[in-house]
C-alpha positions in Angstrom: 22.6 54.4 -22.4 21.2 51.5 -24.7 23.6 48.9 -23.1 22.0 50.0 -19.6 18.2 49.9 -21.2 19.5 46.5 -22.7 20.5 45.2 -19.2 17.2 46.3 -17.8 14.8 44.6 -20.5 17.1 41.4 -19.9 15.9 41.7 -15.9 12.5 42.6 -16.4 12.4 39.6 -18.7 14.2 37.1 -16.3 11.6 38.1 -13.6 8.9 37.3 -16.1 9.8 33.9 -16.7 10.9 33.1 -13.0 7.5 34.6 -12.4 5.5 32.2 -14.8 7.8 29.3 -13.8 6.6 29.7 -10.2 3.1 30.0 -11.3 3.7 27.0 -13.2 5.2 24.9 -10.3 2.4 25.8 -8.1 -0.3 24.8 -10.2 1.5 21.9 -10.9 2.0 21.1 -7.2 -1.3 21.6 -6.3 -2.5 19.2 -8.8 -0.3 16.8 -7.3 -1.6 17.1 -4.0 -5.0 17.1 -5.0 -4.1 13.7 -6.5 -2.7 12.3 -3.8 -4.9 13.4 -0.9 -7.7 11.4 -3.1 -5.9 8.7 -3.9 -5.6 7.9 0.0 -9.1 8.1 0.5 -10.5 5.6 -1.4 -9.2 2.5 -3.0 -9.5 2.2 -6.7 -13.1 0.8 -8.0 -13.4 -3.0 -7.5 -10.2 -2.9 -4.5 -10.1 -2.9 -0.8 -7.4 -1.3 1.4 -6.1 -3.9 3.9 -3.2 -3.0 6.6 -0.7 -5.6 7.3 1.8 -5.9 9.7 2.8 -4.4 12.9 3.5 -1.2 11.0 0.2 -1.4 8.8 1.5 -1.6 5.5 -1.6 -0.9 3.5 -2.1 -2.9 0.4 -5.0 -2.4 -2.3 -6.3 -6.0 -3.2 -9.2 -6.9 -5.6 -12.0 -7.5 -3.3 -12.4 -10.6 -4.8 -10.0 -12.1 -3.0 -11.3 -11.3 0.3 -14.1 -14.4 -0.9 -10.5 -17.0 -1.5 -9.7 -19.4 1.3 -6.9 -17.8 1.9 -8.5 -14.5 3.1 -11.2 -16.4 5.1 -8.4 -17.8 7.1 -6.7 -14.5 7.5 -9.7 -13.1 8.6 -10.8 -15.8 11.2 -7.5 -14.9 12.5 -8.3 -11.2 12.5 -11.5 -11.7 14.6 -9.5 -14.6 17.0 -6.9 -11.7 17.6 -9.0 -8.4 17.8 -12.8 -9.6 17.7 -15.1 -7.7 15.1 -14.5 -3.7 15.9 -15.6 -1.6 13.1 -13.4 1.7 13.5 -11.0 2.0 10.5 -9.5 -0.4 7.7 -9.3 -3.8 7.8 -5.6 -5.3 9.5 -4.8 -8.3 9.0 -2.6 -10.3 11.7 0.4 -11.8 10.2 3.7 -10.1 8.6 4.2 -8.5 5.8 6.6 -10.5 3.6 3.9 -13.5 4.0 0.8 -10.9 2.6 3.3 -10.1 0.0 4.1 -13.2 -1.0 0.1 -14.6 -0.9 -0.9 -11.4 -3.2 2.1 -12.2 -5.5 1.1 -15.9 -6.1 -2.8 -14.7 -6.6 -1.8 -11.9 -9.1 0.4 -14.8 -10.3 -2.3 -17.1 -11.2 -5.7 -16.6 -9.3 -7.0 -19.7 -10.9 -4.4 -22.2 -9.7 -3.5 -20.3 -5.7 -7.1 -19.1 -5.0 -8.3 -22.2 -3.8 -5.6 -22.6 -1.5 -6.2 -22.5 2.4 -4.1 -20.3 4.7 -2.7 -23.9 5.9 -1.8 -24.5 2.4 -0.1 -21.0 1.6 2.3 -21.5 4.7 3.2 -24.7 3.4 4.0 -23.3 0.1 5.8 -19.9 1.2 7.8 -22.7 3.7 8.8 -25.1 1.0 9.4 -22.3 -1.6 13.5 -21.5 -2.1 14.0 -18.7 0.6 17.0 -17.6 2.1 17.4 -18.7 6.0 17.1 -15.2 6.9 13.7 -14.6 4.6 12.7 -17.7 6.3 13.2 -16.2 9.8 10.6 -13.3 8.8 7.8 -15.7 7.7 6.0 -15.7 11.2 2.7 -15.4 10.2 0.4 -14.9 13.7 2.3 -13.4 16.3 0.3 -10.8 18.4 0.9 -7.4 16.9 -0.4 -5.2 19.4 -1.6 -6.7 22.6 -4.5 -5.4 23.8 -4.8 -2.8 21.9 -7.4 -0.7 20.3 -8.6 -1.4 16.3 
């Protein structure tokens, strides 16, 4: 009769803790969501979300940079391309390995690549030692979506 009480206690007690681990995870993954659903809101204080790319790969810059020579460039091409509609983020027209490639050199050393142009960036992603099929991938202003809406 006590090995069957035993048995019973042992249950009760396994439900208590897979219980309190469920609460556990729940809280836990609400948090989480909670996190992330603000963290796509709104950048970070002193960023800006841009979208790159035909797939609008969003990036958090320092809005600082939007005032380099390098961004004023970008965003010349940005009205040429789609003219200056308001609705959402701001997309930038060229590809994505470029963008990455102009925020690494600026996180690199802001000092030295921020007064670069957009002329000047080309030039240096160009000349820098890429593979021929990395090279193949630096088109920087092709149309991304003719005609279409911002």
């Amino acid at each position: 009769m006590a090995g069957v009480m035993n048995k019973k206690v042992d249950k009760i007690r396994q439900i208590v803790r897979l219980k309190h681990l469920m609460s556990r995870w729940k809280q836990m993954s609400l948090r989480r969501r909670s996190e992330d659903s603000s963290s796509t809101r709104r950048p970070p204080s002193g960023f800006t979300f841009v979208y790159v790319g035909p797939e609008r790969t969003r990036f958090a810059i320092p809005a600082r940079f939007l005032n380099l020579p390098v961004f004023e460039g970008l965003l010349k091409q940005t009205e040429e391309q789609f003219g200056l509609r308001g609705n959402g983020g701001l997309v930038l027209p060229c590809q994505v390995p470029f963008f990455s490639n102009v925020v690494k050199f600026l996180h690199k050393d802001e000092h030295k690549y921020g007064k670069l142009s957009l002329q000047d960036f080309l030039n240096l992603v160009s000349d820098a030692d890429l593979s021929d099929s990395c090279k193949e991938n630096v088109v920087v202003f092709t149309p991304l979506l003719q005609k279409a809406e911002v």
